[in-house]
ZADO-1210 file (C-alpha; in nm, 4 decimals, padded with zeros to 6 digits):
<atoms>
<atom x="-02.2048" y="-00.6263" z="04.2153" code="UNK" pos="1"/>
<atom x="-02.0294" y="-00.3284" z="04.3414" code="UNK" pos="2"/>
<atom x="-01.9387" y="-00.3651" z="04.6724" code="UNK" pos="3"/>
<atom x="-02.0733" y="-00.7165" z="04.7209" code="UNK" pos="4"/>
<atom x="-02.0847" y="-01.1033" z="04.5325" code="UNK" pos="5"/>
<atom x="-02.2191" y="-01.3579" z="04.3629" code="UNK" pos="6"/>
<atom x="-02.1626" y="-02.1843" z="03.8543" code="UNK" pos="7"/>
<atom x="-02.3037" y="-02.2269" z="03.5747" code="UNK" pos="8"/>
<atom x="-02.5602" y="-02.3725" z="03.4411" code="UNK" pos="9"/>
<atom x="-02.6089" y="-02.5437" z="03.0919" code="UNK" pos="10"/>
<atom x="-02.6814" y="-02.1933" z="02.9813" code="UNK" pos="11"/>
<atom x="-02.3372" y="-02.0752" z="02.9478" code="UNK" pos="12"/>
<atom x="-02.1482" y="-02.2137" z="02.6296" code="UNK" pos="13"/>
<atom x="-01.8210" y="-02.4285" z="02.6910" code="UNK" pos="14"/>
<atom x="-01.6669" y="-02.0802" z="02.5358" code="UNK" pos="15"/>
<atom x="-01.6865" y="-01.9341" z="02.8798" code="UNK" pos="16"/>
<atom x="-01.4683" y="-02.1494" z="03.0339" code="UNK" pos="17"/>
<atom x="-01.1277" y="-02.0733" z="02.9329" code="UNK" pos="18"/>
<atom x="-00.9291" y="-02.3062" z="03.0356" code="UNK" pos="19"/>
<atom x="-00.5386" y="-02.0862" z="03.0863" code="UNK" pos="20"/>
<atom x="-00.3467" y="-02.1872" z="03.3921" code="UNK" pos="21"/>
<atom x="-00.1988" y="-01.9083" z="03.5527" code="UNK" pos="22"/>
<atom x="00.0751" y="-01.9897" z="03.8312" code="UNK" pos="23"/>
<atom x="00.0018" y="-01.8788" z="04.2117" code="UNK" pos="24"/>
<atom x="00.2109" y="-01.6386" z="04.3984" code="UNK" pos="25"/>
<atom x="00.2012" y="-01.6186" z="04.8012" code="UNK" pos="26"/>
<atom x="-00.0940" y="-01.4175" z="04.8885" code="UNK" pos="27"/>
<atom x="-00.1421" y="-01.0626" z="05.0327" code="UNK" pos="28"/>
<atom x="-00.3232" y="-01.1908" z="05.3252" code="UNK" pos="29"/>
<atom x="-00.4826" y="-01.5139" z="05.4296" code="UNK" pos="30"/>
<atom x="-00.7393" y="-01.7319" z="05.2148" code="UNK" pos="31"/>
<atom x="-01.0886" y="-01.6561" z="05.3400" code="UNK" pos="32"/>
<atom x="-01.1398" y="-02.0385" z="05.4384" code="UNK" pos="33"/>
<atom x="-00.8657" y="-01.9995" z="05.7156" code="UNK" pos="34"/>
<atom x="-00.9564" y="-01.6368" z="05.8562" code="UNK" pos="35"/>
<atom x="-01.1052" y="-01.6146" z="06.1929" code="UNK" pos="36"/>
<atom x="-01.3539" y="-01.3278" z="06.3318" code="UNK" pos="37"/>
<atom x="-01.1878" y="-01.2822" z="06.6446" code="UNK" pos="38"/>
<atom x="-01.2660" y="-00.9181" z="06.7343" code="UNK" pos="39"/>
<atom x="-01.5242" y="-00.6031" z="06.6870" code="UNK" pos="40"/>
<atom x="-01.4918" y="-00.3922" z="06.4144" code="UNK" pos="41"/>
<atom x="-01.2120" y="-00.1409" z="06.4558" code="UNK" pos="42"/>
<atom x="-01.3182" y="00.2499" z="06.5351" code="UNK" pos="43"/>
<atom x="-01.4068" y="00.4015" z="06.1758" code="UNK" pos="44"/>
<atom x="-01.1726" y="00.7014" z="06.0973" code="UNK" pos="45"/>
<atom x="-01.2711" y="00.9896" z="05.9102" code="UNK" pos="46"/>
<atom x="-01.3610" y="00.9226" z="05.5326" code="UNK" pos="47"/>
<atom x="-01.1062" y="01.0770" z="05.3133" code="UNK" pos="48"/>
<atom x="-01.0514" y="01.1463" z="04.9284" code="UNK" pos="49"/>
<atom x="-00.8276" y="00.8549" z="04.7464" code="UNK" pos="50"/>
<atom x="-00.5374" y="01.0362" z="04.6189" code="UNK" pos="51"/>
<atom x="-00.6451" y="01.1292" z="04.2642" code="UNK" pos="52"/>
<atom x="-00.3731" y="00.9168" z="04.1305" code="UNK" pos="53"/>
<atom x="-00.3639" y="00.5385" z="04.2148" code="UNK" pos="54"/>
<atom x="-00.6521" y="00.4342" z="04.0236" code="UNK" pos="55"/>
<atom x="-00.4581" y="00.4744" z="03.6963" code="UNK" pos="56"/>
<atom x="-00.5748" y="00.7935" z="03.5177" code="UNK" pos="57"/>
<atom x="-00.7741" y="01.0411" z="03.6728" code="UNK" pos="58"/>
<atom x="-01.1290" y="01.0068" z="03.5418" code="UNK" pos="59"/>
<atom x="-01.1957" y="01.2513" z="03.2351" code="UNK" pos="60"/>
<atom x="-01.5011" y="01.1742" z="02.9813" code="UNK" pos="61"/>
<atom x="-01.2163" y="01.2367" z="02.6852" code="UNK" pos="62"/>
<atom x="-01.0765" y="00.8491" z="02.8333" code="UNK" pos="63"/>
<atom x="-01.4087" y="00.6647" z="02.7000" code="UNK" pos="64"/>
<atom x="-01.5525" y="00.6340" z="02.3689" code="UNK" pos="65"/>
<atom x="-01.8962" y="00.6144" z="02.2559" code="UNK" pos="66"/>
<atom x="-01.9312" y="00.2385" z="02.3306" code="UNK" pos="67"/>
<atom x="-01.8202" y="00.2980" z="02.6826" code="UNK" pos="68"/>
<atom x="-02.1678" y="00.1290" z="02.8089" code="UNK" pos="69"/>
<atom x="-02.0476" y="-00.1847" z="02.6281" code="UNK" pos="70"/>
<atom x="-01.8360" y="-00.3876" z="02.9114" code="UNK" pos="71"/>
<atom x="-01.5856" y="-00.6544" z="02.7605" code="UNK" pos="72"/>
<atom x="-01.2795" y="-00.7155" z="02.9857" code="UNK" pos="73"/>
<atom x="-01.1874" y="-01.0353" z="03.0033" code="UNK" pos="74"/>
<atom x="-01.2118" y="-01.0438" z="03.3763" code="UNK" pos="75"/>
<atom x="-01.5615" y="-00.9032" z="03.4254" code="UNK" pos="76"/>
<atom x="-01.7425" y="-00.9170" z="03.0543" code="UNK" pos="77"/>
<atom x="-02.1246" y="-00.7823" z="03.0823" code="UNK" pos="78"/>
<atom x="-02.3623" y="-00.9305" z="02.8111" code="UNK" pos="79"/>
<atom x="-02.6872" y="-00.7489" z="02.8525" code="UNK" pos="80"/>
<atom x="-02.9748" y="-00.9385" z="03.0042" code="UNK" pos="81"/>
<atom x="-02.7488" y="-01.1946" z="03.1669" code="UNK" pos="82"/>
<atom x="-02.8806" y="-01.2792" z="03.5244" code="UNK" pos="83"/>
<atom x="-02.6266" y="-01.3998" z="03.8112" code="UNK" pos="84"/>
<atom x="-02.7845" y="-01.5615" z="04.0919" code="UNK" pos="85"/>
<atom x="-02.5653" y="-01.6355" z="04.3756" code="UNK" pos="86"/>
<atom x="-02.6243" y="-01.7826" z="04.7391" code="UNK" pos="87"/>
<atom x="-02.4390" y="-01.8181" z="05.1217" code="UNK" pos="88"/>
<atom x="-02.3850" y="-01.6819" z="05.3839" code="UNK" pos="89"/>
<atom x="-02.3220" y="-01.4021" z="05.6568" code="UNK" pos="90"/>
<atom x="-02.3380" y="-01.3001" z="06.0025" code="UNK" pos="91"/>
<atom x="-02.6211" y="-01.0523" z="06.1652" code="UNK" pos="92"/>
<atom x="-02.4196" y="-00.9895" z="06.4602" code="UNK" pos="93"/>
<atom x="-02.4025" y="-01.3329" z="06.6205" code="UNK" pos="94"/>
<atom x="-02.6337" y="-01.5057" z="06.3620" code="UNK" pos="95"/>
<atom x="-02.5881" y="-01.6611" z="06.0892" code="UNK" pos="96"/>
<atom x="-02.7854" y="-01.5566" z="05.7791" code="UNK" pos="97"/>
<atom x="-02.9094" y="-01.7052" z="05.4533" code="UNK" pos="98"/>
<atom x="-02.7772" y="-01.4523" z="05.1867" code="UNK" pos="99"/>
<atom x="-02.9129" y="-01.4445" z="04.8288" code="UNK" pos="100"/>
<atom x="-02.7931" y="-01.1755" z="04.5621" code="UNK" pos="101"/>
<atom x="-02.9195" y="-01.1483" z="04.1844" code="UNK" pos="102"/>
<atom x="-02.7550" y="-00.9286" z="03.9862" code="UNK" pos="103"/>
<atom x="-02.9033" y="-00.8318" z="03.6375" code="UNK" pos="104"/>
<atom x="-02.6684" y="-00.6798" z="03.3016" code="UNK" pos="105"/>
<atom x="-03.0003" y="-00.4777" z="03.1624" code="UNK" pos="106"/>
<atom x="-02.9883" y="-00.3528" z="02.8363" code="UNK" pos="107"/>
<atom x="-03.0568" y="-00.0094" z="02.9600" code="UNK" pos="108"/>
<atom x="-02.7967" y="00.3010" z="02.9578" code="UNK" pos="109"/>
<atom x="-02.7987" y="00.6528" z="03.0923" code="UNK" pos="110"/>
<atom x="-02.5264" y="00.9198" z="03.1223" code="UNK" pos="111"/>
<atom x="-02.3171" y="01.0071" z="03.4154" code="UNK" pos="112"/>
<atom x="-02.0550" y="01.2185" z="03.4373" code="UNK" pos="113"/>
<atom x="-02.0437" y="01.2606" z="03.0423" code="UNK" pos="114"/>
<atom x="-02.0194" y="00.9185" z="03.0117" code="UNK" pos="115"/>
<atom x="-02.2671" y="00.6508" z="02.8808" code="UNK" pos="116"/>
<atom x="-02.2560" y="00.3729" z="03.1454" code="UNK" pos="117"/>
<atom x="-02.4278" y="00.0443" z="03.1237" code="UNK" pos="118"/>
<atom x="-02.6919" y="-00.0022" z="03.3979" code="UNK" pos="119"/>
<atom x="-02.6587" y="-00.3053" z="03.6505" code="UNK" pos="120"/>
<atom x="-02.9906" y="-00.3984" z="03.8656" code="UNK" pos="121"/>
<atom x="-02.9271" y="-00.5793" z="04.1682" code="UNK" pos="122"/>
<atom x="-03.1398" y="-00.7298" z="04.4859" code="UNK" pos="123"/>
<atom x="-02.9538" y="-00.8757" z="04.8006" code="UNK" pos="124"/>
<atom x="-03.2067" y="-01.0729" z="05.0110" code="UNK" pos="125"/>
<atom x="-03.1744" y="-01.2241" z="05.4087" code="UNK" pos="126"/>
<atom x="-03.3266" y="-01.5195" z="05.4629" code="UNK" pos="127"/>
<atom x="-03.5368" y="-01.5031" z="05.2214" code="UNK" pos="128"/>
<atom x="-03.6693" y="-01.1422" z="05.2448" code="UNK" pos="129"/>
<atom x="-03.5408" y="-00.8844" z="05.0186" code="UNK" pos="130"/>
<atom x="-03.3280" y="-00.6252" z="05.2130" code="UNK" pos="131"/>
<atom x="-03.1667" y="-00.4117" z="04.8908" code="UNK" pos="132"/>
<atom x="-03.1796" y="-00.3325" z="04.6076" code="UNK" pos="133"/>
<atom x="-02.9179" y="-00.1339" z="04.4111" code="UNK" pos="134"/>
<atom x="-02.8243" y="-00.0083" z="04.0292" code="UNK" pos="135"/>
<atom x="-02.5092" y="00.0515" z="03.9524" code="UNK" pos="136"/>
<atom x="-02.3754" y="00.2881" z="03.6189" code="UNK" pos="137"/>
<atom x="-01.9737" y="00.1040" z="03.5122" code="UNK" pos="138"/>
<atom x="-01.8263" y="00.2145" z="03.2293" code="UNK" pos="139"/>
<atom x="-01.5021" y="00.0821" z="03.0144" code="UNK" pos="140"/>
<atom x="-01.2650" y="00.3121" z="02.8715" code="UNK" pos="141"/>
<atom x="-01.0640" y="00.2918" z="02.5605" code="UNK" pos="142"/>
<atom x="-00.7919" y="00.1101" z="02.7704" code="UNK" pos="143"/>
<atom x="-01.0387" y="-00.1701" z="02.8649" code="UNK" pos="144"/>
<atom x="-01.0733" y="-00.0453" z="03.2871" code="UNK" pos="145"/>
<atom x="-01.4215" y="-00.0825" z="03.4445" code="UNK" pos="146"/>
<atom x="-01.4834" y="00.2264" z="03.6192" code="UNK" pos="147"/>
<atom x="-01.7512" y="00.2815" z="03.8468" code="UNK" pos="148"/>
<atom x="-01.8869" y="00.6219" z="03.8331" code="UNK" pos="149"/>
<atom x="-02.2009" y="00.5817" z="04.0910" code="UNK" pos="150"/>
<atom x="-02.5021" y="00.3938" z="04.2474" code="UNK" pos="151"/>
<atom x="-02.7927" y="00.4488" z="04.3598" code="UNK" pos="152"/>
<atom x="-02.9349" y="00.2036" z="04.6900" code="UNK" pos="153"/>
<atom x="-03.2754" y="00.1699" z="04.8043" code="UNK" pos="154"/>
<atom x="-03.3332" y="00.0018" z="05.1932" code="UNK" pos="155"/>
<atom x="-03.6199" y="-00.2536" z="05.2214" code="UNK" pos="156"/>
<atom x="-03.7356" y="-00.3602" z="05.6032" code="UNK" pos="157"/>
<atom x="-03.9490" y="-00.6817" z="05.5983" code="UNK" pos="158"/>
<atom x="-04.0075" y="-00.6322" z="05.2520" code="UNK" pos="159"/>
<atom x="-04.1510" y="-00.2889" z="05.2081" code="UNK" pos="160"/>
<atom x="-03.9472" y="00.0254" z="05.0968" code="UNK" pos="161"/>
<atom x="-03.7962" y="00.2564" z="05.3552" code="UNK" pos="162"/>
<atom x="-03.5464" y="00.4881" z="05.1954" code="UNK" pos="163"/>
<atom x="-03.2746" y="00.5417" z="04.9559" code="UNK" pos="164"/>
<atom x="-02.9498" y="00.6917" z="04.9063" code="UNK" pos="165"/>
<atom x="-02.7524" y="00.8251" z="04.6196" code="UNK" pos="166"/>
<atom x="-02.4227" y="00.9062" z="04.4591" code="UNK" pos="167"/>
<atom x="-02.2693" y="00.9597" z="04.1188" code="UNK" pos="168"/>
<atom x="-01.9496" y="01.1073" z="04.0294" code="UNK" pos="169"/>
<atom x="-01.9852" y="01.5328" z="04.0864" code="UNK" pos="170"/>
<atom x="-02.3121" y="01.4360" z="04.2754" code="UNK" pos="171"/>
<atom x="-02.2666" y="01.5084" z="04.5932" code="UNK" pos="172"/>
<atom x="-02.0099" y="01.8031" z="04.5528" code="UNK" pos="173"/>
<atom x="-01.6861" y="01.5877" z="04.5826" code="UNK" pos="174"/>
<atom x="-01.7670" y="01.2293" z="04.4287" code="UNK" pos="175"/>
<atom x="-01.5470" y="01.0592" z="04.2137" code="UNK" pos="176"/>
<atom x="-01.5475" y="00.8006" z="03.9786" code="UNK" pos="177"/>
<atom x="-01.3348" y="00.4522" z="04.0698" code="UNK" pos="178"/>
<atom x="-01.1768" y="00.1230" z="03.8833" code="UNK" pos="179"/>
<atom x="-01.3975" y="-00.1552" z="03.9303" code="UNK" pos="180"/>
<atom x="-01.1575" y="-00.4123" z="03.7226" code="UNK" pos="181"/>
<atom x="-00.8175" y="-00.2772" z="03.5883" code="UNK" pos="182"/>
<atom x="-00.7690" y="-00.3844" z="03.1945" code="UNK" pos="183"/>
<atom x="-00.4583" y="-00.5664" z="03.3251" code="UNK" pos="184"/>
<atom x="-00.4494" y="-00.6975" z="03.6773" code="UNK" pos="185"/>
<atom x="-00.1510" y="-00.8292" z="03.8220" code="UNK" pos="186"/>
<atom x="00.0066" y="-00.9241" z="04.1707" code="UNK" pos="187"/>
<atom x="00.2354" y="-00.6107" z="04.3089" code="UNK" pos="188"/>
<atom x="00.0046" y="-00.3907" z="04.1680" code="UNK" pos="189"/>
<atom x="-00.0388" y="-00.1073" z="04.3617" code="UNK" pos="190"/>
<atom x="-00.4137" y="-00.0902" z="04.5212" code="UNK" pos="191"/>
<atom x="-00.7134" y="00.1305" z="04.3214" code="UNK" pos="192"/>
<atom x="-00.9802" y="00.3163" z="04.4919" code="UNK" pos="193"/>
<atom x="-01.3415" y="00.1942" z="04.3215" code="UNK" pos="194"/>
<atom x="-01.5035" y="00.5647" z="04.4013" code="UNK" pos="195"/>
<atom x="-01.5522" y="00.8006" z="04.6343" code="UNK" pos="196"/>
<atom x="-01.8367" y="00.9445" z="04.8268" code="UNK" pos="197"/>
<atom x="-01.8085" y="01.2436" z="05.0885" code="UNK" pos="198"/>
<atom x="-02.0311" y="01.1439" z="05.4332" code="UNK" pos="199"/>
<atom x="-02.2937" y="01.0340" z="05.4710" code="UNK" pos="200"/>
<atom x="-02.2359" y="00.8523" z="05.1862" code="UNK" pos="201"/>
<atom x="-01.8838" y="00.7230" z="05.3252" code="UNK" pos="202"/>
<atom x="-01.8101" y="00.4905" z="04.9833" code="UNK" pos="203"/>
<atom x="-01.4374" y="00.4439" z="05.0008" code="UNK" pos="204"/>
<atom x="-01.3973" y="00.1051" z="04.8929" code="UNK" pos="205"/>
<atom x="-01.0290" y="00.0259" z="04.7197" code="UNK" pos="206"/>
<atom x="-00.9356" y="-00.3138" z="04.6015" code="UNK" pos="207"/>
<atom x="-00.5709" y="-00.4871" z="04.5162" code="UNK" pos="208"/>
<atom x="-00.4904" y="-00.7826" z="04.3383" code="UNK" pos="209"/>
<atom x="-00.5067" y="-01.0951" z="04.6187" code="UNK" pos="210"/>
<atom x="-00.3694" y="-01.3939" z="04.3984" code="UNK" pos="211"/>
<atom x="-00.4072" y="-01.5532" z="04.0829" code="UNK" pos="212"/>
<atom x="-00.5308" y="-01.8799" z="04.1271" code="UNK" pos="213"/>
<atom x="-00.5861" y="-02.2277" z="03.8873" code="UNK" pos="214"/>
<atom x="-00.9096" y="-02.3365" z="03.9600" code="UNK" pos="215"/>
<atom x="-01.1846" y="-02.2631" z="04.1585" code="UNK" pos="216"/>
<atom x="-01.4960" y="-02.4668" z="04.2112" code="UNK" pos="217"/>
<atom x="-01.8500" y="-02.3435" z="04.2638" code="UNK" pos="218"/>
<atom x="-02.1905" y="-02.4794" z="04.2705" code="UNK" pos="219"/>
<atom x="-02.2087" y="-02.3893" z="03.9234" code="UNK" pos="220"/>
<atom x="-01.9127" y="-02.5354" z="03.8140" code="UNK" pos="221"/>
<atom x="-01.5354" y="-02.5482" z="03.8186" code="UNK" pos="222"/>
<atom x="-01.3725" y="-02.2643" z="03.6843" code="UNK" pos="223"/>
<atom x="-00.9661" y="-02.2082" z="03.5279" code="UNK" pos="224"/>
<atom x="-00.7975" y="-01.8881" z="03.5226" code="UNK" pos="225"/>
<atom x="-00.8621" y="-01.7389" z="03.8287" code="UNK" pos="226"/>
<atom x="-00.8467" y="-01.3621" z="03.9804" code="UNK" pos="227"/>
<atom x="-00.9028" y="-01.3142" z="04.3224" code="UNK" pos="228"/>
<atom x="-00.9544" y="-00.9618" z="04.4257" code="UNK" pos="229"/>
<atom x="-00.9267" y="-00.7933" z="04.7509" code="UNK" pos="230"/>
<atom x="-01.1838" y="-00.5219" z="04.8705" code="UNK" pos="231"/>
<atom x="-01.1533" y="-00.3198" z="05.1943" code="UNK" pos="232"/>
<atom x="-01.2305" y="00.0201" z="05.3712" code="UNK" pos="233"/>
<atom x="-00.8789" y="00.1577" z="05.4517" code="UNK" pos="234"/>
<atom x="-01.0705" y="00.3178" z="05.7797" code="UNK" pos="235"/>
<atom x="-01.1088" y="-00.0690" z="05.8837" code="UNK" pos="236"/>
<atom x="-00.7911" y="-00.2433" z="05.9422" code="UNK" pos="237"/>
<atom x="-00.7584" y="-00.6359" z="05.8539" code="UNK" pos="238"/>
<atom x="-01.1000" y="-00.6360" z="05.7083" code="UNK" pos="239"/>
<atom x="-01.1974" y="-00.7572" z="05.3627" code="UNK" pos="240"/>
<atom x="-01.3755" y="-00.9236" z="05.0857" code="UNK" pos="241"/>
<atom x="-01.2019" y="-01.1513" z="04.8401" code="UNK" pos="242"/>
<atom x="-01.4155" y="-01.1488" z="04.5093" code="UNK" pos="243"/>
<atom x="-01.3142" y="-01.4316" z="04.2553" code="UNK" pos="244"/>
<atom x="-01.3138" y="-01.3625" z="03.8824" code="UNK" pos="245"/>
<atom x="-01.2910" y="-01.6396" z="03.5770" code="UNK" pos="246"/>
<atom x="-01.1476" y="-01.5184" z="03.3054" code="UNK" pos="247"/>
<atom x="-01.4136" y="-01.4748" z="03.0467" code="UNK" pos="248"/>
<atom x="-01.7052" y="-01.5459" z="03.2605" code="UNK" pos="249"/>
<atom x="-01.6669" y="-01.2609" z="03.5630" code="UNK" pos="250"/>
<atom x="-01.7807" y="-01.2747" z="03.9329" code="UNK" pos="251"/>
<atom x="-01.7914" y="-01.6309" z="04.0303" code="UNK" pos="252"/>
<atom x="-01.7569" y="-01.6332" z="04.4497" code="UNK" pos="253"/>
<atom x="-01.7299" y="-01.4414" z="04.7349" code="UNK" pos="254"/>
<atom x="-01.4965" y="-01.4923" z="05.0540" code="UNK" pos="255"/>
<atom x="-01.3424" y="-01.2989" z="05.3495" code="UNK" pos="256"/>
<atom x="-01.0622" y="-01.2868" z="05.5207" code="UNK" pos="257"/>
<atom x="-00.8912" y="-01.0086" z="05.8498" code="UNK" pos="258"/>
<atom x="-00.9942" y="-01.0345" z="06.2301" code="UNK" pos="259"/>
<atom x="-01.2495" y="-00.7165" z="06.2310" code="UNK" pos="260"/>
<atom x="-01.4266" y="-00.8487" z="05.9177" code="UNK" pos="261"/>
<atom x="-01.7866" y="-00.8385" z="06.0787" code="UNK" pos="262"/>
<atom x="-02.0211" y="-00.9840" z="05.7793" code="UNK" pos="263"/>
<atom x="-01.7744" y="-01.2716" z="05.7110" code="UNK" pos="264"/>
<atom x="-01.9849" y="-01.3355" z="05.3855" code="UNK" pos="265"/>
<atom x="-01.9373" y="-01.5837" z="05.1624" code="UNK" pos="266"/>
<atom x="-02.1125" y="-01.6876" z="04.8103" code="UNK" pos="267"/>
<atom x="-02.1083" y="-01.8781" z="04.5692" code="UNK" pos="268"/>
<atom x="-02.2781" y="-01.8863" z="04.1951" code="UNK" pos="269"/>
<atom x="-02.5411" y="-02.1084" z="04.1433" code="UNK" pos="270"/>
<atom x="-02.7283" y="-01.9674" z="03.8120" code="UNK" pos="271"/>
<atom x="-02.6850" y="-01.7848" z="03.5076" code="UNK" pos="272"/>
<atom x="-02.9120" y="-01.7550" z="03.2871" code="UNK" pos="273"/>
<atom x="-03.0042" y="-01.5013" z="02.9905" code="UNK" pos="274"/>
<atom x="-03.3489" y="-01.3603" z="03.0527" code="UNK" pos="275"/>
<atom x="-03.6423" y="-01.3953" z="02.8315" code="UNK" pos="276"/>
<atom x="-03.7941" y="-01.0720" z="02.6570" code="UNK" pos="277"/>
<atom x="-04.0388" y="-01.0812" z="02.9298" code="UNK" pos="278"/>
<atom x="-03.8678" y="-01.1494" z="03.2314" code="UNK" pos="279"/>
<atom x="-03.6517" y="-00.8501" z="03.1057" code="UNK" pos="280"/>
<atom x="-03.9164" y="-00.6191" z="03.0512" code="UNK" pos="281"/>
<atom x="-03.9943" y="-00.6593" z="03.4095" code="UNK" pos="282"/>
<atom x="-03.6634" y="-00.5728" z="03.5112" code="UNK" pos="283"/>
<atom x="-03.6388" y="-00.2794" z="03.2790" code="UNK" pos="284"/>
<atom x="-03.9765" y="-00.1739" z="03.4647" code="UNK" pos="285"/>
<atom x="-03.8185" y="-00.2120" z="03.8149" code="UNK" pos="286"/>
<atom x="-03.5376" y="-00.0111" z="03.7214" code="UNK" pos="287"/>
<atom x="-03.7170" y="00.2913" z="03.5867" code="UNK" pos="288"/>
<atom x="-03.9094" y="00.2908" z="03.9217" code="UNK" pos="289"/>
<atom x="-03.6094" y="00.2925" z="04.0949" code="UNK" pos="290"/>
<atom x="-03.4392" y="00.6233" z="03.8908" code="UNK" pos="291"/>
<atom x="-03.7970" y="00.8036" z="03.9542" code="UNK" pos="292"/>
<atom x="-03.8022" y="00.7377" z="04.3735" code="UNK" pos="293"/>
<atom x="-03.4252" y="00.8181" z="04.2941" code="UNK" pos="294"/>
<atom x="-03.4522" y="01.1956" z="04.2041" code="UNK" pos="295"/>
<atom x="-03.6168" y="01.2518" z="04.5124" code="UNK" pos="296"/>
<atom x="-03.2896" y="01.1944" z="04.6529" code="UNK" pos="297"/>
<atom x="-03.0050" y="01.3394" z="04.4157" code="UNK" pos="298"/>
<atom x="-03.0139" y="01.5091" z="04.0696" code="UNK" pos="299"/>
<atom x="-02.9574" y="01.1456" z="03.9326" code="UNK" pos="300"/>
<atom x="-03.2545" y="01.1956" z="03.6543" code="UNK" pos="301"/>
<atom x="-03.2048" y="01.6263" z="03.5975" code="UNK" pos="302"/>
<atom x="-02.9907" y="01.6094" z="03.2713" code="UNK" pos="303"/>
<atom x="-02.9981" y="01.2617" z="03.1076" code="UNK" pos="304"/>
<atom x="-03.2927" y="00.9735" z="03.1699" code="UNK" pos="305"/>
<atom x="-03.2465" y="00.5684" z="03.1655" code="UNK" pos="306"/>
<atom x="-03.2491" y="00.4385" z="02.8320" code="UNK" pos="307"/>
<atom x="-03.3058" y="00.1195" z="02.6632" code="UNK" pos="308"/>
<atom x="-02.9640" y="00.0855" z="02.4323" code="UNK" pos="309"/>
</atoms>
């Protein structure tokens, strides 16, 4: 997921679970278990550019080769039509929700920004009822960094269709490409924007490495060799996410952690499976009626359509 998260099942081979201890280090901030929501979410400031620097090389098509759609970092590996179910929790202003998110590796492609960047399907649902859905086009470069170069979000309200929205690096005049998951994460590193997106887009997301942890344990299993990432919106202070990574599987759990973090959402996986031919032709169908309602947004489809890889 980009921007949001997500044990496993019998499915997954022993292989996944690489068993490494790495040592922990005193976190940035603290663990999401012991944050408290204890305020309203600060004033937003203007959205501005991340300097074009801190996310490791600025983003040129000449860093990726032609397999740039196929996603193998250790820390976030994509196997096409691999499905991640995950489930928790999150506030609705004073309520507490029932949050579900599947996220979908398709085995479809299309080109952004020069690039060939694998396309990610995902649907968030409250309580039950599906409230987004979202694909997402990441890319690895020769150096093994995820980069995100754009995603395109469609709003449902009880269940029916009511809108979408749009961006992809050079689409709106001003987007830019981000790091998803640096080739080599480590604590001290200085933060990485994931992308940026010019209002009313407002995507300024950055992330920074959080800790390195042992274990952690989810509904789907117990997991060694642990990266815990921490997102946040510089414009809202002591505010973030803390997405957890196993080495060799990828997104395992969700947490939070600051005193203005509103959602306070937390998940955990529960699933992965690899689709059948069927149940991923259906997906492949959703997503090709998503990039249609999507060019009546952007220029998404103009120069180069979805593809099957």
């Amino acid at each position: 997921m980009a921007g949001h998260t997500r044990s496993l099942a019998g499915t997954l081979t022993a292989a996944l679970l690489v068993a490494t201890a790495c040592g922990a280090d005193p976190p940035r901030a603290a663990p999401a278990e012991h944050s408290a929501h204890d305020g309203a979410p600060a004033t937003s400031a203007p959205v501005e550019p991340p300097p074009g620097d801190d996310a490791g090389a600025p983003f040129s098509p000449a860093l990726f080769a032609a397999d740039s759609a196929a996603i193998d970092n250790p820390w976030w590996p994509r196997v096409p039509g691999m499905q991640f179910t995950y489930k928790g929790h999150a506030l609705d202003g004073k309520d507490t929700i029932r949050r579900g998110i599947v996220s979908v590796s398709t085995d479809e492609t299309k080109e952004v920004g020069g690039v060939r960047a694998l396309v990610t399907w995902e649907q968030d649902s409250d309580d039950g009822v599906v409230v987004e859905e979202e694909l997402s086009f990441d890319a690895q470069d020769t150096g093994g960094n995820i980069w995100h170069l754009g995603e395109y979000v469609e709003t449902y309200e009880d269940g029916d269709f009511i809108g979408g929205r749009v961006w992809v690096v050079g689409d709106p005049v001003g987007a830019r490409a981000g790091i998803l998951m640096p080739a080599d994460p480590k604590l001290g590193d200085p933060s990485f924007a994931e992308g940026f997106a010019p209002p009313p887009w407002n995507w300024n997301d950055r992330g920074r490495v959080h800790a390195m942890q042992h274990e952690t344990c989810v509904k789907a299993g117990c997991f060694t060799d642990v990266l815990v990432v921490e997102e946040y919106e510089p414009s809202i202070p002591d505010a973030f996410q803390l997405k957890y990574y196993a080495r060799g599987v990828g997104h395992v759990q969700v947490g939070w952690g600051g005193a203005h973090e509103s959602e306070q959402e937390e998940l955990e996986l529960t699933d992965a499976v690899a689709l059948s031919p069927s149940d991923l032709t259906e997906v492949r169908d959703r997503v090709l009626a998503m990039e249609n309602r999507a060019d009546a947004y952007s220029r998404l489809g103009a120069a180069q359509r979805i593809e099957q890889r």
